[in-house]
C-alpha positions, 0 to 999 in steps of 0.5 A: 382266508380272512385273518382275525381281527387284531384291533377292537375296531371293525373292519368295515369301520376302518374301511370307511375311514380309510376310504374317507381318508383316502379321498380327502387326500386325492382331492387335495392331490388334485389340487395341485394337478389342476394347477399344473394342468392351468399352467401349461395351459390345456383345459382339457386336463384341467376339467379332467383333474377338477372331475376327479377333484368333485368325484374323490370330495363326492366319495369323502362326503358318503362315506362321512355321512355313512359314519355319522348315521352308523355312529348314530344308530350305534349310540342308540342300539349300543353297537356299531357295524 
C-alpha cells in the first residue's frame, strides 16, 4: 500500500531527482575506483569501472534532460508530473 504524499513535490519528481543525484554520485565514485584499478595496474577493471563511470553520467544526462522538458511543459500548461 502507497502512503500519501507528505510533501508538495511529486513523487515521480523526486524519483527523478533522486535518480540524477544518485548517478552523479556513482560517477564521481568511480573516479576513484579507476584510479585504484590504474594503480595496481589491471586495465580489465579500469575499463570496467570507467563503463560504469559512462553508464551512471549517461543515467544523469536523461534524467537531467527529463527535468528540463518536464519543468518546460509544466511552465506552459501550469502543472508538473
Amino acid at each position: 500500500m502507497q502512503q500519501p504524499q507528505q510533501t508538495s513535490v511529486s513523487n515521480l519528481y523526486f524519483d527523478v531527482v533522486s535518480v540524477l543525484y544518485n548517478s552523479l554520485e556513482a560517477a564521481q565514485t568511480a573516479a576513484s575506483y579507476i584510479q585504484d584499478a590504474q594503480q595496481s595496474g589491471n586495465q580489465q577493471l579500469v575499463q570496467f569501472f570507467q563503463n560504469y563511470q559512462q553508464a551512471a553520467n549517461q543515467m544523469a544526462q536523461q534524467a537531467q534532460q527529463f527535468l528540463s522538458q518536464q519543468g518546460s511543459q509544466g511552465q506552459s500548461s501550469g502543472s508538473r508530473y
